[in-house]
C-alpha positions as CSV (number, residue, x, y, z in Angstrom):
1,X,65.3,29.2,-17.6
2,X,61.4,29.4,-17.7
3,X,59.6,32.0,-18.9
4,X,58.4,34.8,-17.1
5,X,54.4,34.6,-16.5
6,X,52.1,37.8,-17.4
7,X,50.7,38.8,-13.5
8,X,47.5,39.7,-14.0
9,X,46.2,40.4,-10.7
10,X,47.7,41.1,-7.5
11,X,45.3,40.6,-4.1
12,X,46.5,40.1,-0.6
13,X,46.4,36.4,-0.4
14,X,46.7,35.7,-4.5
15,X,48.3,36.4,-7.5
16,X,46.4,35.6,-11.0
17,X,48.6,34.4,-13.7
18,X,47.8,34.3,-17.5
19,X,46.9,30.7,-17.8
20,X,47.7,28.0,-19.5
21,X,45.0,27.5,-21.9
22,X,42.3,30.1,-23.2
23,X,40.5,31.3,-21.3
24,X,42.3,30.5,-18.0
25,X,44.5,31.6,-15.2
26,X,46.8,30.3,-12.8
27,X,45.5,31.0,-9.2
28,X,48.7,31.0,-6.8
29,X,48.2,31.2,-3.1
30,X,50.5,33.4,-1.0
31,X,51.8,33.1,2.5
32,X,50.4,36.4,3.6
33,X,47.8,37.1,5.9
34,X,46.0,40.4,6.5
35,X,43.8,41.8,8.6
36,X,41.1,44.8,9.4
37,X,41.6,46.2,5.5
38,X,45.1,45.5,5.6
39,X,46.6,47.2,8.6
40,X,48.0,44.0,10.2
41,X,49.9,42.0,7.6
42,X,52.5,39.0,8.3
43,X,53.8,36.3,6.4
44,X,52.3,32.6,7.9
45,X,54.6,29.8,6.3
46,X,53.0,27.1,4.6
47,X,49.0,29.3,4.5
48,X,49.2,29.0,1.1
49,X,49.6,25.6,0.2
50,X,46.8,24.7,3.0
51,X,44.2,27.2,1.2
52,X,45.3,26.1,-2.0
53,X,44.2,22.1,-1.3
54,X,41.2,23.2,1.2
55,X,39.9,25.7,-1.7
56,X,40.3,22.8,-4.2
57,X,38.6,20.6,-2.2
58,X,35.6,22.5,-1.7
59,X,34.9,23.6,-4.7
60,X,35.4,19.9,-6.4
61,X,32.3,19.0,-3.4
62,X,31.0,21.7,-5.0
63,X,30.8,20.5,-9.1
64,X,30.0,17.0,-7.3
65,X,26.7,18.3,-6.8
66,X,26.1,20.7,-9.6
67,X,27.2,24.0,-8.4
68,X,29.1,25.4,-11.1
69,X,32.7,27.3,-10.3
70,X,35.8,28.3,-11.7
71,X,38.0,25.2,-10.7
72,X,39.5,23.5,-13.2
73,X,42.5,21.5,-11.1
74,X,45.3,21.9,-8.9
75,X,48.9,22.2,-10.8
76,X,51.1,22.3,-7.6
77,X,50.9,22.5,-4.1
78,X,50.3,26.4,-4.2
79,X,48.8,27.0,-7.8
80,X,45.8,26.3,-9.4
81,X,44.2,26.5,-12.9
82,X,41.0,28.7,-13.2
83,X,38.3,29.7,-15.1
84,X,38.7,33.1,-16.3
85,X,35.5,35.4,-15.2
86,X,34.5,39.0,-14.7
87,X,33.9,39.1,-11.5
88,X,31.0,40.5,-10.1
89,X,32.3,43.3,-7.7
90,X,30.8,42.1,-4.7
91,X,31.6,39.9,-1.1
92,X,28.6,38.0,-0.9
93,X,28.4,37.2,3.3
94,X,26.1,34.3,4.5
95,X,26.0,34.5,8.3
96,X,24.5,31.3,10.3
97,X,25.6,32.7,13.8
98,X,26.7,36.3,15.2
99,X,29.8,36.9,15.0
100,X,32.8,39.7,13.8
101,X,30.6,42.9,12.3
102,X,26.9,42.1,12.7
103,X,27.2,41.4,16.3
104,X,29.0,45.1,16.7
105,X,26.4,46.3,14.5
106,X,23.4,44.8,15.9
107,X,24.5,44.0,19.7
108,X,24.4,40.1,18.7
109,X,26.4,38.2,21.0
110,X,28.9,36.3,19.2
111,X,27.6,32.8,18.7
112,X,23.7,33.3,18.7
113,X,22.4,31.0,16.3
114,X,20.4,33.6,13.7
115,X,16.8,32.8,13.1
116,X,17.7,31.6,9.3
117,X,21.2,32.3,7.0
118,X,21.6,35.8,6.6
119,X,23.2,37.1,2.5
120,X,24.7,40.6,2.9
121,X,26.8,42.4,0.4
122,X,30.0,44.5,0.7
123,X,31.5,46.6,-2.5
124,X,34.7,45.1,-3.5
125,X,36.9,48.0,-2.9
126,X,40.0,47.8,-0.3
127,X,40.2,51.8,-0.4
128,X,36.5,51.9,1.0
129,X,37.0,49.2,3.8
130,X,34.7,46.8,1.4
131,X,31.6,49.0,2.7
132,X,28.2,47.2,3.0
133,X,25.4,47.7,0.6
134,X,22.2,47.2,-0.3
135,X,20.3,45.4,-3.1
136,X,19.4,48.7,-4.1
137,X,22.3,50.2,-4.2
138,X,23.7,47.0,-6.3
139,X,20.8,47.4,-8.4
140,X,21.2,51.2,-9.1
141,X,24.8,51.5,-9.8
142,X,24.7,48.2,-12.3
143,X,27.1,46.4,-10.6
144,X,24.0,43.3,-11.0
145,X,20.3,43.1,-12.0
146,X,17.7,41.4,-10.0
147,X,18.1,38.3,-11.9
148,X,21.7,38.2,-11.1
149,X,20.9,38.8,-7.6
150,X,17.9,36.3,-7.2
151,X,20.9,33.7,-9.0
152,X,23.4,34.6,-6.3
153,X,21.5,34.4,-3.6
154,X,21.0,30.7,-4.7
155,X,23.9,29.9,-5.8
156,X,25.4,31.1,-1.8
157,X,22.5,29.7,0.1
158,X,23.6,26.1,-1.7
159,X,26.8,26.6,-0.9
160,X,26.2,27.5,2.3
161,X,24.2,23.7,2.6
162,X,26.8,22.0,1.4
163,X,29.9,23.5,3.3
164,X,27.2,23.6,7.0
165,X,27.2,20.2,6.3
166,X,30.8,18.8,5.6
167,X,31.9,20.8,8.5
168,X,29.5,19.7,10.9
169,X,30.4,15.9,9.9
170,X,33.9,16.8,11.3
171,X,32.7,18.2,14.7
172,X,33.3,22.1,13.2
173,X,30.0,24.7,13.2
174,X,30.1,27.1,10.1
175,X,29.6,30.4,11.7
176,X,29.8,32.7,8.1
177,X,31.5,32.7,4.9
178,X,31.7,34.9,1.7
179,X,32.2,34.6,-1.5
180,X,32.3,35.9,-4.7
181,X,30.5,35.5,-8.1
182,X,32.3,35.2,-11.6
183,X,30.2,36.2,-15.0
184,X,31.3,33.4,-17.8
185,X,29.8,33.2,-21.4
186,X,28.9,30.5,-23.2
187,X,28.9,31.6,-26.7
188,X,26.1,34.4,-26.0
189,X,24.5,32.8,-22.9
190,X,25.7,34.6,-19.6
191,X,26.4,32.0,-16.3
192,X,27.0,33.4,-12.8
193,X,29.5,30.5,-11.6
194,X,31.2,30.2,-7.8
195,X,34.8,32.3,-7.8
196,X,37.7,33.4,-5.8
197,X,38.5,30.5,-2.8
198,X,36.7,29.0,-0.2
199,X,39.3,28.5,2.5
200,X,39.3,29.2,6.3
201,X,40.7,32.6,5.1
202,X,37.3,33.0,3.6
203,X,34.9,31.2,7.0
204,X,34.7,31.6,10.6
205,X,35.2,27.9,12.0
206,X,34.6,27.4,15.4
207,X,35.3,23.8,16.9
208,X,31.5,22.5,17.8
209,X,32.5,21.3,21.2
210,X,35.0,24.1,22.7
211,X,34.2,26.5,20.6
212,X,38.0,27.0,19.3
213,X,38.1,29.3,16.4
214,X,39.9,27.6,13.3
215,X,39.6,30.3,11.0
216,X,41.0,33.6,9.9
217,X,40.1,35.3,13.6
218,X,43.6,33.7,15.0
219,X,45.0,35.7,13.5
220,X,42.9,38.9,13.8
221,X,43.0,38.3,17.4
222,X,46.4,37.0,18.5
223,X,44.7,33.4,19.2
224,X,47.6,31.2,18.7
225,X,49.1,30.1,15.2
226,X,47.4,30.1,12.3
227,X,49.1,27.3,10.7
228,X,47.8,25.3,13.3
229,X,44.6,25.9,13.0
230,X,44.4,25.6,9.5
231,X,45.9,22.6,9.7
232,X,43.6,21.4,11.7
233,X,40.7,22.4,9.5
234,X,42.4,19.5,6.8
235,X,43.4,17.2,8.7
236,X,39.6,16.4,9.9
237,X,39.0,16.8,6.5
238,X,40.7,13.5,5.6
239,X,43.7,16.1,3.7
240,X,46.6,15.2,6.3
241,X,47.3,12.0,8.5
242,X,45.3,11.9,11.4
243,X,48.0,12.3,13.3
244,X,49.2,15.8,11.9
245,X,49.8,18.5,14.4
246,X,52.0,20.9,12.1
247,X,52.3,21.7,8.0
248,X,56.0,20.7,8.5
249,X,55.4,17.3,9.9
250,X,52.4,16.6,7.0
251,X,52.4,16.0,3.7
252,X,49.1,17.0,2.2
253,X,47.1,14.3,0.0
């Protein structure tokens, strides 16, 4: 019988294992989906092991041109090993169109292209609803400095390049993502590097010519099944056979 792992972390969509090497942990990718803080949960077979291979597949575009991250490899179809970080207690939001809270906030209809990408920040705290704030407030409570800030900021905005332009090579229009930031040392020199996942859990997707959301908002808004739509998402990737219509007739590359 194997070993019991130490959990270290238990999120909504994750669990964070003690890894298998210093100084890492094993990322495993649950079936659940939430929604609005929580309050609509259900279990979406086979969600994990599509975020798991789309999350490794971004951030491997990602070191292929220099922007640093926690990914180290994939172990199984719903695991992967991480860089261990201290994460910087922040969602950092690029928004490229209207859509989900700044159009309620700012009477945006959804869609409207903004006039350049938009970085926000929420606190990293479920009990709070993940409440926006402001560099000022970042600044003042030390959650980062300036420095850090001007770094993240860069380090999104270059994400946000690279991931606009994979998904509009495969007919899909990044609407917003977020992310979050990891501190790691290197003997006494302090990194901010890429963490967490990039997945459709983590985007809004919309399809470029019908406008058919691939993303997260399926589920948020009873649009159809989210499997689907995922699925979707890899398989114009070049993840799944182009002639996938389901997880349980693919088998992921």
């Amino acid at each position: 019988m194997a070993p019991r792992r130490k959990k270290i972390y238990e999120g909504k969509a994750k669990i964070l294992y003690e890894g298998t090497e210093p100084g890492t942990l094993v990322q495993y990718f649950k079936d659940d989906a939430t929604a609005f803080n929580a309050q609509k949960k259900a279990v979406i077979e086979g969600k994990g092991v599509l975020n798991n291979r789309l999350s490794e597949f971004f951030m491997n575009g990602l070191t292929n041109i220099g922007v640093p991250n926690h990914f180290i490899r994939r172990i199984n179809m719903r695991e992967q090993l991480i860089r261990q970080v201290e994460i910087v207690p922040l969602e950092v939001i690029v928004r490229n169109f209207a859509a989900g809270s700044i159009s309620k906030r700012l009477g945006l209809e959804e869609g409207t292209l903004l006039p350049r990408p938009i970085v926000e920040y929420s606190f990293k705290n479920d009990e709070l609803g993940d409440p926006m704030v402001s560099e000022e407030y970042i600044i003042a409570f030390g959650w980062a400095t300036q420095q850090d800030l001007d770094d993240i900021v860069s380090l999104a905005l270059r994400v946000n390049d690279f991931l606009s332009g994979v998904f509009y090579g495969v007919g899909i229009k990044l609407i917003d993502f977020k992310i979050e930031i990891g501190r790691v040392w290197d003997n006494d020199f302090m990194r901010l590097i890429v963490a967490d996942e990039i997945s459709p859990d983590s985007c809004r997707l919309w399809d470029m010519k019908t406008g058919q959301k691939l993303d997260k908002d399926v589920f948020r808004r009873d649009l159809g099944s989210l499997t689907d739509a995922y699925t979707e998402v890899a398989r114009r990737l070049g993840l799944m056979p182009a002639n996938t219509t389901s997880l349980k007739s693919a088998t992921i590359n």
